[in-house]
NUNU-774065 format. One record per residue (C-alpha): residue in one letter; z, x, y. Coordinates in pm, whole numbers, plus 50000, padded with zeros to 5 digits. Example, Ala and Ser with C-alpha at 12.3 -4.5 7.8 and 13.67 -1.06 7.14 Angstrom:
NUNU-774065
  resn      z      x      y
     A  50780  51230  49550
     S  50714  51367  49894
This chain:
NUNU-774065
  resn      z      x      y
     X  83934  17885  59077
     X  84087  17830  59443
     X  83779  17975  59646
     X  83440  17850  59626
     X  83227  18072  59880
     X  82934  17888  60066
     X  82748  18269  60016
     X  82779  18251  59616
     X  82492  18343  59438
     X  82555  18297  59080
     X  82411  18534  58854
     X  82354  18551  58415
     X  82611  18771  58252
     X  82975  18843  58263
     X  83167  19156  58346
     X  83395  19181  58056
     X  83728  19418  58025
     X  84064  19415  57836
     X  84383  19627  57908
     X  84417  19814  58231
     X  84123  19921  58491
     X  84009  20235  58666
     X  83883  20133  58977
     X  83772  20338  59301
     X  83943  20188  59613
     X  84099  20256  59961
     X  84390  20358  60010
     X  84499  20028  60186
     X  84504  19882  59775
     X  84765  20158  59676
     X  85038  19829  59720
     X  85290  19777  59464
     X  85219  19402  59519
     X  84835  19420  59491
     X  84894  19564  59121
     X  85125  19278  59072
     X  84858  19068  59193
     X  84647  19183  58982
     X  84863  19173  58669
     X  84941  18793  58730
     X  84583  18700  58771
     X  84490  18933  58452
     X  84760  18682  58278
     X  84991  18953  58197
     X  84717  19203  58001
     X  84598  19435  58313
     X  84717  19676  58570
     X  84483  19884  58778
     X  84462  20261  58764
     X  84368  20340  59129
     X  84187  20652  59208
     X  84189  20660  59609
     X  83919  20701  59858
     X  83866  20685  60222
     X  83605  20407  60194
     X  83673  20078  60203
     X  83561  19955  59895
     X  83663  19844  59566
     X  83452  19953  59267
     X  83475  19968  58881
     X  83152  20073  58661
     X  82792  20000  58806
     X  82703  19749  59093
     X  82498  19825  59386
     X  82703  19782  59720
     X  82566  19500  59891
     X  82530  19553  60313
     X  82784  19355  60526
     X  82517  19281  60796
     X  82802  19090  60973
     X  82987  18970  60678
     X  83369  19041  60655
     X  83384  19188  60254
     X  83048  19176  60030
     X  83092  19156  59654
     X  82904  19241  59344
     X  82957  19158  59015
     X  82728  19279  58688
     X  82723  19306  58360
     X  82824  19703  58430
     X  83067  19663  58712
     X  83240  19540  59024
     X  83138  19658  59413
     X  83312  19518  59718
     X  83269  19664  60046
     X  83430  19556  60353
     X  83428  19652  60748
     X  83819  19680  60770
     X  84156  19682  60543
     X  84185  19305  60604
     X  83823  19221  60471
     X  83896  19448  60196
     X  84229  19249  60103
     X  84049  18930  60169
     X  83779  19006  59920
     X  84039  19155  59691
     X  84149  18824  59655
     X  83841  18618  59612
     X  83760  18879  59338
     X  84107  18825  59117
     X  84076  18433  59196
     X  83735  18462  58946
     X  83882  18645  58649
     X  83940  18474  58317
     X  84092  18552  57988
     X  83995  18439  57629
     X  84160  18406  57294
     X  84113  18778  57239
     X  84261  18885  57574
     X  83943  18923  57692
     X  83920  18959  58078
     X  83595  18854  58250
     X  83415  18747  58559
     X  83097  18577  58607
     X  82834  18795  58759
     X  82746  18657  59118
     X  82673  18836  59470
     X  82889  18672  59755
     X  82917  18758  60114
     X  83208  18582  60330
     X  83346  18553  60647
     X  83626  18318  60767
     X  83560  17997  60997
     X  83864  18121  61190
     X  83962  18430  61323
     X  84346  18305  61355
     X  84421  18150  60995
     X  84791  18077  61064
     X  85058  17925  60854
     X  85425  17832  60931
     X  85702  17854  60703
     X  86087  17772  60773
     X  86374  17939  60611
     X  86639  17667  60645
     X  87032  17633  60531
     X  86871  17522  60206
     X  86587  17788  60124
     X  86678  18052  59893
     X  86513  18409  59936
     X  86265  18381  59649
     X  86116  18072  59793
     X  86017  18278  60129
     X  85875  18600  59888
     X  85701  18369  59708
     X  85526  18149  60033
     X  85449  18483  60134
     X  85275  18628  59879
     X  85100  18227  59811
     X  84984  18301  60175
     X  84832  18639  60104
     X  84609  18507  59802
     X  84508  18246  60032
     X  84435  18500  60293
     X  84579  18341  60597
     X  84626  18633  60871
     X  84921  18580  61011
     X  85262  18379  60909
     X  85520  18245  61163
     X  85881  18296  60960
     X  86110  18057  61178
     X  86496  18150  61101
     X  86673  17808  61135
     X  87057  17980  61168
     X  86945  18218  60842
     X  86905  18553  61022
     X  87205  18761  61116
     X  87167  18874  61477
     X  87349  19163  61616
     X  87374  19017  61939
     X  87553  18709  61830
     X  87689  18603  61496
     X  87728  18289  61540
     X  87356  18230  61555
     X  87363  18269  61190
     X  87520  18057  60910
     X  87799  18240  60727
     X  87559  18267  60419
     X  87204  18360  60685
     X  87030  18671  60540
     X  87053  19029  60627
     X  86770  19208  60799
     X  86766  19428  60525
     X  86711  19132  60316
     X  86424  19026  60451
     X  86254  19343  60570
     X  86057  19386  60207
     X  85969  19055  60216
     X  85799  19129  60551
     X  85660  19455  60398
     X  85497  19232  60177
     X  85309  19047  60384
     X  85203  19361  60585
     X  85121  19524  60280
     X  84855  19191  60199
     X  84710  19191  60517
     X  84924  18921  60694
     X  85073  18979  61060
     X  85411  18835  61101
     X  85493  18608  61374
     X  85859  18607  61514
     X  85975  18278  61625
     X  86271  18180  61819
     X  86334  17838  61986
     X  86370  17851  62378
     X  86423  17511  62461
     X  86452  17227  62233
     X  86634  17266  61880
     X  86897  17500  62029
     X  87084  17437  61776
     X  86910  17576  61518
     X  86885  17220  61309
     X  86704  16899  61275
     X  86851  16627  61505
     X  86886  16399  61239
     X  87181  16551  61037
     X  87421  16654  61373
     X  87446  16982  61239
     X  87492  17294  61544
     X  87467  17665  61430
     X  87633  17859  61708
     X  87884  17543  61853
     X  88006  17411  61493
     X  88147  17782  61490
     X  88255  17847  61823
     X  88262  17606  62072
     X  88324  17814  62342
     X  87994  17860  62353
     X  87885  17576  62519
     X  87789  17758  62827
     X  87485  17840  62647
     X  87331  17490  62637
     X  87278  17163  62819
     X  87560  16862  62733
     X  87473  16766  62390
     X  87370  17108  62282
     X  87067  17064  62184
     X  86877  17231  62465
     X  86911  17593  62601
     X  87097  17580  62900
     X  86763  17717  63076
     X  86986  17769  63452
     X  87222  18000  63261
     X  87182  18380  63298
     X  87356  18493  63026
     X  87187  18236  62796
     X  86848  18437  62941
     X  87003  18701  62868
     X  87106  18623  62503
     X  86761  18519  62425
     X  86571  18853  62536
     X  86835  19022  62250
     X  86726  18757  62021
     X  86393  18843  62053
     X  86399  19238  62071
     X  86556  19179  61776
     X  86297  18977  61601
     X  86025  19176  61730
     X  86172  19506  61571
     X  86270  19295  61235
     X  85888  19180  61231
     X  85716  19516  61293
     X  85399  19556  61461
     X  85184  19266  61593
     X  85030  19023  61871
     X  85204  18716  61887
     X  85575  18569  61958
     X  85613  18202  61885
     X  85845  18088  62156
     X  85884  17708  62020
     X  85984  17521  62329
     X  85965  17148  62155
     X  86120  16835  62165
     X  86332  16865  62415
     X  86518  16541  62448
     X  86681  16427  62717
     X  86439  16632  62992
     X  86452  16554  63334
     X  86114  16564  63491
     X  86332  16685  63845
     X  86344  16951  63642
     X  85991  17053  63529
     X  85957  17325  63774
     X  86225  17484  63661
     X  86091  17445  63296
     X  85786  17650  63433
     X  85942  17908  63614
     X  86168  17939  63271
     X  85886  17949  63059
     X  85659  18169  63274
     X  85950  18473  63322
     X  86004  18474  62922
     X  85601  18469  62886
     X  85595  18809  63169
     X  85881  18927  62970
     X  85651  18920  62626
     X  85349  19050  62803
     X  85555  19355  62920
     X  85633  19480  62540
     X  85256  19378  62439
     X  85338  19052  62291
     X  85131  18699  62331
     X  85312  18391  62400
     X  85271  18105  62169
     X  85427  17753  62235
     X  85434  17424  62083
     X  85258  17191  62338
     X  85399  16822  62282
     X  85638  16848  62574
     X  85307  16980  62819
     X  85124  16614  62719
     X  85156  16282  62866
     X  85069  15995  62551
     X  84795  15842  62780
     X  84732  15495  62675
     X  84363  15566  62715
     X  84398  15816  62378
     X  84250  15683  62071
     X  84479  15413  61906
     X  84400  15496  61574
     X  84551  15819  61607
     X  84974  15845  61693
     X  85051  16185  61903
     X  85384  16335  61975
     X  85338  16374  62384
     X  85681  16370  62577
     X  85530  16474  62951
     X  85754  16184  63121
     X  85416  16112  63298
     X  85046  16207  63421
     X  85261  16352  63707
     X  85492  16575  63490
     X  85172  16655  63264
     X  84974  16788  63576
     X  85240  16981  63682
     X  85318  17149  63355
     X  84915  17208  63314
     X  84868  17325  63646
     X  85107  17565  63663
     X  85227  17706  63284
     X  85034  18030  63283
     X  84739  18050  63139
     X  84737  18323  62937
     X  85053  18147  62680
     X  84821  17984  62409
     X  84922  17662  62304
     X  84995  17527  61945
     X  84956  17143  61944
     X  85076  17021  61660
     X  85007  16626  61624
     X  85068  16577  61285
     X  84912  16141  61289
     X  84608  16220  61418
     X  84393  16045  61146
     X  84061  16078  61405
     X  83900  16366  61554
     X  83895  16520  61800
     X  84296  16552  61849
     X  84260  16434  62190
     X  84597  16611  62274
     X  84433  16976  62224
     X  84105  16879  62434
     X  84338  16812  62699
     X  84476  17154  62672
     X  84143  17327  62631
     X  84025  17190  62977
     X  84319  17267  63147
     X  84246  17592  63082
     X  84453  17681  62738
     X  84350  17857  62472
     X  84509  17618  62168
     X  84570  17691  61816
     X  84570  17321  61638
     X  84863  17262  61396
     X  84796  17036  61089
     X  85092  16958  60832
     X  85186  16836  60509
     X  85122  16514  60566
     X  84761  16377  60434
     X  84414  16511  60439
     X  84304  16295  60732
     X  84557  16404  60983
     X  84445  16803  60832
     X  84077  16709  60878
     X  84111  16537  61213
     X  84248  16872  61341
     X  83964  17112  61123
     X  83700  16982  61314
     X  83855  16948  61639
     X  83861  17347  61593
     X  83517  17363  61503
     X  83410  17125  61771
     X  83599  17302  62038
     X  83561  17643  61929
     X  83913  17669  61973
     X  84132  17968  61903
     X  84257  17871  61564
     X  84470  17689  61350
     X  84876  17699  61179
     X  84943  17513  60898
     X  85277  17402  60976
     X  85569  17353  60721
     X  85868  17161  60731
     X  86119  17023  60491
     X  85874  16842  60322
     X  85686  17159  60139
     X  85846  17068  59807
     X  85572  16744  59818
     X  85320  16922  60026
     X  85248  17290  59905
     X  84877  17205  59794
     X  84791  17170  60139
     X  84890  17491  60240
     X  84626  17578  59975
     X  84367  17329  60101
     X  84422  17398  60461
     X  84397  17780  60387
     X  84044  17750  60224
     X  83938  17527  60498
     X  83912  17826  60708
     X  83644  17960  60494
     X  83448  17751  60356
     X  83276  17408  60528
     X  83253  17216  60200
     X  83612  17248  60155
     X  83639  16850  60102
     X  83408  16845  59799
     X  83726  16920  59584
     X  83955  16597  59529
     X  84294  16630  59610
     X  84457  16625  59308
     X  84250  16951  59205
     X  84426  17119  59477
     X  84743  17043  59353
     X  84659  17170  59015
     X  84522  17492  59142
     X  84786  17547  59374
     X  85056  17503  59059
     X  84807  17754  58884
     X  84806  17980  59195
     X  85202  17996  59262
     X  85221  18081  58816
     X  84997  18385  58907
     X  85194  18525  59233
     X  85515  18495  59178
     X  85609  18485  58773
     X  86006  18324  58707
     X  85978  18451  58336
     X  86093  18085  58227
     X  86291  17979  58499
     X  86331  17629  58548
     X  86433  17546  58885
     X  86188  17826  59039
     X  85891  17735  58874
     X  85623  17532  59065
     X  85747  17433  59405
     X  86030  17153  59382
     X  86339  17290  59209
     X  86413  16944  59052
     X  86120  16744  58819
     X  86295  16402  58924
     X  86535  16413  59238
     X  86917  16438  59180
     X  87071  16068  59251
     X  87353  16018  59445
């Protein structure tokens, strides 16, 4: 099992069913995808017959509803039956998934689950997670994160296009072989349909060109370099001055917005700049601050990545390596002092080993609300920024992911149940790796496939 809830109370006796289950639900479980949830976590044997009802519950047989009093979803499991109750669609779905993470099969196809009482709610209100659809990602692999994300019950996931979504505005800010909208749309569906909000993202400043420095590669100028009006010398910056690049950007994202349906948040990215000139910074914030007003007036929240707000102040602990490209204490006031307040920063310092992540309790004081950004990368640097939340009470957390996720998909999985549950670090590592193989087989079946099954396409790398 993924999910061990700190409000378990184990009880004698199983629940025991085979073949296909009458339940009693909402309305809000009437998914195509929750059935196929269900029928990979019944191991292929189950499907649920769903007679709909207004409440929000879950129920099969006999069990006494247990009261919320504050909790998120309540379960019950006897002998005789199943009862969850929640206070909203989300609880319901979240509880939905703690209850098909317990179910087990035996030789005779035998489907149980242990009786227990268990009442839950998350650490975190914002249980983010990141997820980049590069040159290189093929469609199934975003389907897949996304329904990996639901069982895990994150609330919302940032999709970041990297030159792989075909804009009206422009087409040259797609690859020749980017997805359609309509290819992605019931992937998005998907993620509605398990509770998730999706995120829109769009880099403003930095990583114009839709690529990772390190390869050269330019979406829009290796097409048409015409273009180069758009962006600063090199092209890897927006040309921020530019009024038709402004311009350009607002269709990018009313675009997105629309694509992404319903929801709070716009991820504005905004990092690594290189080659910033703190002359400049003023116009960064007066940049910044008209695309934030611009958000605000369709109902949307700025996010930003903060490493270019932060100064690396040689007072910060040495243990711990942050990504802070403020030119200076001078530059960092500035950008603190006068970045509006209401744009809620995501810090993502990925070698922080230590808490707190000094970075973020910079951006707290100044006056920030900051969601903390942890990473593939170790469970140090993902526990350094856990408790800098807790500590902080800040507003939440993203698991970021990068080209790395082929190496570092259990930590989506570990990082996910750390925003439930404080004794999250009881399980060693290597247990998360096997239940997050286990988890993926059980989400998103490839009926044999080779290359799609668990989460690297290759067993050893191709050479050469």
């Amino acid at each position: 099992m993924i999910f061990n809830p700190e409000n378990l109370v184990t009880k004698e006796g199983t629940f025991k069913f085979k073949g296909n289950l009458e339940v009693e639900a909402n309305r809000s479980v009437n998914k195509d995808i929750l059935n196929e949830l269900w029928f990979g976590h019944t191991f292929h044997t189950s499907k649920i017959s769903l007679v709909q009802t207004e409440e929000m519950i879950f129920k099969t047989g006999k069990a006494d509803p247990i009261s919320l009093d504050g909790y998120l979803y309540t379960l019950n499991v006897t002998e005789n039956g199943i009862t969850l109750c929640a206070e909203n669609k989300k609880g319901l779905l979240n509880g939905f998934m703690t209850l098909i993470d317990r179910i087990k099969i035996n030789e005779d196809n035998v489907l149980s689950i242990d009786c227990c009482e268990i009442k839950e709610k998350p650490l975190f209100d914002n249980r983010m997670v990141h997820f980049c659809v590069f040159p290189d990602t093929k469609l199934y692999e975003l389907e897949r994160f996304v329904r990996l994300s639901g069982t895990l019950r994150y609330s919302h996931i940032i999709i970041e296009f990297w030159g792989m979504i075909k804009y009206d505005c422009l087409k040259e800010l797609s690859w020749t072989h980017g997805f359609s909208k309509e290819e992605i749309k019931p992937i998005i569906q998907q993620a509605n349909d398990l509770g998730i909000e999706v995120i829109p993202m769009f880099n403003h400043w930095g990583h114009a060109s839709s690529s990772r420095s390190i390869h050269g590669k330019h979406v829009v100028l290796d097409q048409n370099p015409s273009l180069q009006y758009l962006f600063s010398d090199d092209g890897w910056c927006w040309n921020i001055k530019c009024g038709k690049t402004k311009s350009l950007l607002k269709e990018i994202r009313s675009e997105l917005i629309e694509l992404c349906g319903n929801g709070e948040y716009f991820h504005i990215g905004c990092d690594e700049a290189y080659g910033f000139d703190k002359a400049y910074v003023k116009d960064v914030c007066d940049y910044i601050n008209e695309i934030n007003d611009d958000l605000n007036s369709v109902g949307r929240k700025t996010i930003m990545w903060g490493d270019m707000l932060i100064y690396n102040d040689k007072n910060f602990n040495p243990v711990n390596k942050y990504c802070a490209l403020a030119s200076d204490k001078e530059c960092e006031k500035f950008f603190l002092n006068n970045i509006s307040k209401n744009i809620i920063i995501a810090d993502w310092q990925y070698w922080a080993k230590e808490a707190p992540v000094e970075t973020s309790v910079v951006l707290k004081n100044a006056g920030f609300e900051v969601l903390v950004c942890p990473y593939d990368i170790g469970c140090n640097e993902s526990d350094s920024c856990i408790e800098t939340i807790k500590k902080y009470k800040l507003k939440g957390l993203i698991h970021t992911t990068w080209h790395t996720l082929s190496s570092g998909m259990h930590h989506v999985l570990r990082n996910g149940v750390a925003c439930w549950e404080n004794n999250y670090k009881d399980t060693a590592s290597c247990l998360y790796v096997t239940r997050t193989a286990s988890a993926l087989r059980k989400v998103y079946f490839v009926n044999g496939d080779y290359n799609k099954s668990g989460w690297a396409e290759y067993e050893i790398p191709l050479k050469g």
